[in-house]
C-alpha positions as CSV (number, residue, x, y, z in Angstrom):
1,X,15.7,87.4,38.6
2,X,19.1,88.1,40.5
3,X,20.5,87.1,37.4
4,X,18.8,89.4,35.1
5,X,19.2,92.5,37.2
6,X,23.2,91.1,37.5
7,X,22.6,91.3,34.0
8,X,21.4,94.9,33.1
9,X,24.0,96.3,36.1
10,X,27.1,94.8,33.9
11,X,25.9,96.7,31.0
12,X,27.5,100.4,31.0
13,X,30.7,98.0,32.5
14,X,31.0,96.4,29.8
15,X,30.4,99.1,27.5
16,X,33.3,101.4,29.4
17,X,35.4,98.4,29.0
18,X,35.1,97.9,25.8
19,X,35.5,101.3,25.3
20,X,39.0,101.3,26.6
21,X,39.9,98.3,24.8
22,X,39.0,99.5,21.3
23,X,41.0,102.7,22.4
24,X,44.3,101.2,23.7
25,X,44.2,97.4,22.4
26,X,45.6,96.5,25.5
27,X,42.9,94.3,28.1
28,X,44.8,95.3,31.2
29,X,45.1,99.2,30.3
30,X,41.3,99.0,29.6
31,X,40.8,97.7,33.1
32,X,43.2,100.7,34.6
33,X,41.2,103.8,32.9
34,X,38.0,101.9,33.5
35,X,39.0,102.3,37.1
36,X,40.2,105.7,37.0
37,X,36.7,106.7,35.7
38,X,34.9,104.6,38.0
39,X,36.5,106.6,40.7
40,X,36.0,109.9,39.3
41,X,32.6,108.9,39.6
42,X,32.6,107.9,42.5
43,X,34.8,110.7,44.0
44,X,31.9,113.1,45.0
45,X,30.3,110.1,46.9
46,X,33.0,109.4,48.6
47,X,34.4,112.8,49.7
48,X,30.6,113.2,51.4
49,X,31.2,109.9,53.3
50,X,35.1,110.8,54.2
51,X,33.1,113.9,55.0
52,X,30.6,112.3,57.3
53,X,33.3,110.0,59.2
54,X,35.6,113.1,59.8
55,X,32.3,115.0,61.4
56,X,31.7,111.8,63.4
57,X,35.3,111.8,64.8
58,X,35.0,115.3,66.0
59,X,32.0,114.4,67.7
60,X,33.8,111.1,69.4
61,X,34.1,112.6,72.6
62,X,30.6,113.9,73.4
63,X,29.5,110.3,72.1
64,X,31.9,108.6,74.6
65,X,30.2,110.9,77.3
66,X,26.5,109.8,76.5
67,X,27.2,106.1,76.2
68,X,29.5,106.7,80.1
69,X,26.4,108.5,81.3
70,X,23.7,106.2,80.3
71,X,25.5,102.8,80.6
72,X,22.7,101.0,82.2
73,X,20.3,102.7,80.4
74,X,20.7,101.4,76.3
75,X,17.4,103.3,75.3
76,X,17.9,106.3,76.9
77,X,21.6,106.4,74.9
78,X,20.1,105.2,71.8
79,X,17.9,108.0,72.4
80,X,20.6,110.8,72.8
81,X,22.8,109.6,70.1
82,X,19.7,110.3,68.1
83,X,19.4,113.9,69.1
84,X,23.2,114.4,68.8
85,X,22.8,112.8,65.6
86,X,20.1,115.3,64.5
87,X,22.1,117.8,65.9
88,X,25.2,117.8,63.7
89,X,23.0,116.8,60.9
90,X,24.7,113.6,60.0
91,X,23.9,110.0,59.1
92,X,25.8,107.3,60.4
93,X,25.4,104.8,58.4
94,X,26.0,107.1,55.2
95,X,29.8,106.9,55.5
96,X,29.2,102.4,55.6
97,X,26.6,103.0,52.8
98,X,29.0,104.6,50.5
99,X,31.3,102.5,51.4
100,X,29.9,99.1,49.9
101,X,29.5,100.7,46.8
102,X,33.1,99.2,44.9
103,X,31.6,95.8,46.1
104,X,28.6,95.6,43.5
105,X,31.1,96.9,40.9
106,X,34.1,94.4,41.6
107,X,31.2,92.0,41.1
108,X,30.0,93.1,38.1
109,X,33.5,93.4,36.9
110,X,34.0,89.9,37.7
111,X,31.4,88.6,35.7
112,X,32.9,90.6,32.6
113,X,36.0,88.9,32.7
114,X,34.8,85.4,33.3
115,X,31.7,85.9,30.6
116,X,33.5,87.9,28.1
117,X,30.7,86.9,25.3
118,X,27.5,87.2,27.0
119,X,28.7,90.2,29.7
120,X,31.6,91.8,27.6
121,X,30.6,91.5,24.2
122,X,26.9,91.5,25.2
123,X,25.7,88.5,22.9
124,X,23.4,86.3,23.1
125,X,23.9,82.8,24.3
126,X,22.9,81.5,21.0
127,X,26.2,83.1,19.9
128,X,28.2,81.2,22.6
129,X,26.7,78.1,21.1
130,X,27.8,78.6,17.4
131,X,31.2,79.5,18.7
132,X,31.0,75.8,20.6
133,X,29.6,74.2,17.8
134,X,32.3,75.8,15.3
135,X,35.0,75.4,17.4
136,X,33.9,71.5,17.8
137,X,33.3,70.9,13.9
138,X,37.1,72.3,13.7
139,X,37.9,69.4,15.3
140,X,39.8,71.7,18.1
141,X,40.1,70.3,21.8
142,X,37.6,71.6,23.8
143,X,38.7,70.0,27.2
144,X,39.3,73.6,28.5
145,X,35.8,74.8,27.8
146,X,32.7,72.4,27.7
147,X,31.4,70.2,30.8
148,X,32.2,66.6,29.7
149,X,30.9,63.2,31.2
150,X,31.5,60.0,29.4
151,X,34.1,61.9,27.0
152,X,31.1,63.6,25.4
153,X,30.2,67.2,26.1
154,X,27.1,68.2,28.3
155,X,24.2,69.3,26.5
156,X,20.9,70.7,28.4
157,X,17.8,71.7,26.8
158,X,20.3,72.2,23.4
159,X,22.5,74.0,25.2
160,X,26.4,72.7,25.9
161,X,27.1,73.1,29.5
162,X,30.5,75.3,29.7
163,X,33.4,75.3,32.0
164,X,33.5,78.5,34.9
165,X,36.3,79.8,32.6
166,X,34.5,78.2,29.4
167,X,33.7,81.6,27.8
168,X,37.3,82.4,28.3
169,X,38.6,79.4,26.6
170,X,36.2,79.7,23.9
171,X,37.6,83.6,23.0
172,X,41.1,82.4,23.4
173,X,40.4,79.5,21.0
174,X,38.2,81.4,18.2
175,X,40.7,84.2,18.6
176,X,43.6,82.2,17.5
177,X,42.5,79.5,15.7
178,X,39.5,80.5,13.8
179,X,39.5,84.3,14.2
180,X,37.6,84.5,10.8
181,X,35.0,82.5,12.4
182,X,34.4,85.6,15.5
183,X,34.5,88.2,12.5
184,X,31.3,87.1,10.9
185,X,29.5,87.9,14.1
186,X,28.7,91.3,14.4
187,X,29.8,92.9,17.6
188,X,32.2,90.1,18.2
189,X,35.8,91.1,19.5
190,X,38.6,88.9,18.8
191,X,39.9,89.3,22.5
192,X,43.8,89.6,23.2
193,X,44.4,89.2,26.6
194,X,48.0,89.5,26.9
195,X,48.8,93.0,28.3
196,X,51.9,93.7,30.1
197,X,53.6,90.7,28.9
198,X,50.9,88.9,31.2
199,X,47.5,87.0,30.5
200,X,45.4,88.8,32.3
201,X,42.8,85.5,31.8
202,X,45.0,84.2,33.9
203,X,44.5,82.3,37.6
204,X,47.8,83.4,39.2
205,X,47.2,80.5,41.5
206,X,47.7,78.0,38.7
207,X,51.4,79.9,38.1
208,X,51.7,78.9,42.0
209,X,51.4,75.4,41.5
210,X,52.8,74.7,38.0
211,X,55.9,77.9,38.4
212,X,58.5,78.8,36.2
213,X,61.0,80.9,36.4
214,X,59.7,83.2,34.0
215,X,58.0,86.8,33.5
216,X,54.2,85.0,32.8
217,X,54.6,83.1,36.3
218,X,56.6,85.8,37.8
219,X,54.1,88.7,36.9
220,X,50.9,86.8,37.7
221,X,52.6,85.7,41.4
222,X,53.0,89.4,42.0
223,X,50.0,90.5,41.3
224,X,47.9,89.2,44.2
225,X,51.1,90.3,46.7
226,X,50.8,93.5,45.1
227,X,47.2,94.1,45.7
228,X,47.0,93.1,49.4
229,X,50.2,95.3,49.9
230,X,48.2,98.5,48.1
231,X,44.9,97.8,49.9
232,X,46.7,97.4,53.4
233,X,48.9,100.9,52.8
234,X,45.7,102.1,51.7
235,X,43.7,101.2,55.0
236,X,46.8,102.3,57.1
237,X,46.7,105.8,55.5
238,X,43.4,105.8,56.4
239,X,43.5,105.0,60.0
240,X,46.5,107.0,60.2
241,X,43.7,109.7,60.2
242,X,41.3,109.0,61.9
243,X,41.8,109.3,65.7
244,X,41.7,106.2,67.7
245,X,39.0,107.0,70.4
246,X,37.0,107.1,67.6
247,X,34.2,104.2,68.3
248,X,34.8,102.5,65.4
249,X,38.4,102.4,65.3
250,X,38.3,98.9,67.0
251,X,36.5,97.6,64.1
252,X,38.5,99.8,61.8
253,X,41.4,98.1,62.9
254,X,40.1,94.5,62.1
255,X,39.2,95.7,59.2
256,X,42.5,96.7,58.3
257,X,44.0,93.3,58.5
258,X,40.8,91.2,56.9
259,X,40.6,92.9,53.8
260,X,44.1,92.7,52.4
261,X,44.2,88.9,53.2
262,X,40.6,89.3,51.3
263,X,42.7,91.1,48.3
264,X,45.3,88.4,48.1
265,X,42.7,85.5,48.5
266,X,40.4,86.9,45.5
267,X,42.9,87.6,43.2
268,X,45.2,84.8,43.5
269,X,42.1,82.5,42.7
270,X,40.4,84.4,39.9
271,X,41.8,85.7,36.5
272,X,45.0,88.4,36.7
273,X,42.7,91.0,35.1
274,X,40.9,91.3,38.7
275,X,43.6,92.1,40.6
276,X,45.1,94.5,38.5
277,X,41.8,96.0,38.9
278,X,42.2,96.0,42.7
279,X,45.9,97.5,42.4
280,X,44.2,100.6,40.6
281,X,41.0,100.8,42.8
282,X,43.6,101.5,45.9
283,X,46.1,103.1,44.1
């Protein structure tokens, strides 16, 4: 079921995506204006929480006043922060709500990248399985994309069990060595994912542990360290501010140190094109 609905939510993605990618040719460009527009979009959403958290700082000090005055009494301040609440007109979980919103979309993002067939190209999985089965009849190594045991590939209920980055491999492969093979299916895209001088397909992780001194390994090292350095400047803007009596500066402040380590952990273990996707969401 989660599936399915994960499914159906990758759908106008995908088709913004491909969008851009017909437009500029260029995989990581796509993934830039596909953020720009997903933050226009966003924009009104997020000015209303901004909004909402600037109306709760004002408001700081007659909270810190009820929750002095009724310190032994948690009801009776739950009960007042209610009427305050009411008072000002404002919701305070809508400014966290909005908040969690690039989360579902990085997500869904994700699952473009990694699935480029069945959640980019939105084809079936009987597609996916005439790309295995030509790519295997070619006689091409596909060590990189099916599940093997024994030396022979894993097949369940007729269906060859691929790799986490199998769809990947499989796109790079058909793309290069049998592109007139992806052309005879309509709605297939033979995928280039080299933008910048970079493969965005990339783990930048693997340039970590096999490096070179060259612009691929250079490029994909920097893209992680660029992406927690963006989201941190991005959070310290933000606190910057936002006063620091504010009740949920404390937490604020954690924040502010979790998520760029998050940034750097995510896209230093999944393919370039995330991160440069998290460079744009905080640029």
């Amino acid at each position: 079921m989660f599936s399915t609905i994960g499914y159906y939510i990758c759908i106008p993605f995908a088709w913004l995506v491909r969008l851009f990618y017909n437009l500029t040719g260029s995989y990581g460009m796509a993934i830039i204006l596909f953020t720009l527009v997903i933050k226009l979009i966003m924009l009104p959403f997020q000015m209303k929480s901004k909004k909402s958290m600037m109306r709760m700082s004002r408001m700081s000090g007659r909270m810190q006043e009820i929750q002095k005055k009724y310190a032994n009494n948690q009801t009776k301040q739950a009960e007042e922060m209610q009427k305050l609440y009411a008072e000002e007109g404002i919701n305070p979980m809508s400014g966290c709500l909005w908040s969690l919103l690039p989360f579902p979309i990085l997500l869904a993002l994700y699952s473009i990248i990694r699935q480029p067939i069945t959640h980019f190209m939105m084809l079936s999985q009987d597609v996916v399985q005439q790309m295995v089965d030509a790519v295997t009849g070619a006689g091409l190594d596909v060590a990189s994309i099916v599940q093997m045991k024994d030396g022979a590939a894993i097949v369940r209920d007729g269906i060859t069990q691929l790799l986490p980055y199998g769809q990947i491999n499989l796109v790079k492969t058909i793309a290069s060595e049998l592109p007139e093979v992806g052309q005879s299916v309509p709605g297939w895209i033979n995928l280039n994912y080299t933008s910048f001088g970079l493969d965005m397909a990339a783990n930048p992780w693997s340039m970590v542990t096999g490096f070179t001194f060259t612009w691929a390994a250079i490029g994909l090292i920097l893209i992680p360290i660029i992406a927690g350095g963006s989201q941190w400047l991005m959070t310290k803007i933000t606190m910057k501010h936002q006063p620091q009596t504010d009740p949920s500066a404390a937490s604020a402040n954690r924040m502010m140190m979790f998520m760029p380590l998050f940034s750097v952990y995510i896209a230093f273990t999944m393919p370039a094109a995330l991160g440069v996707y998290w460079i744009a969401q905080s640029a």
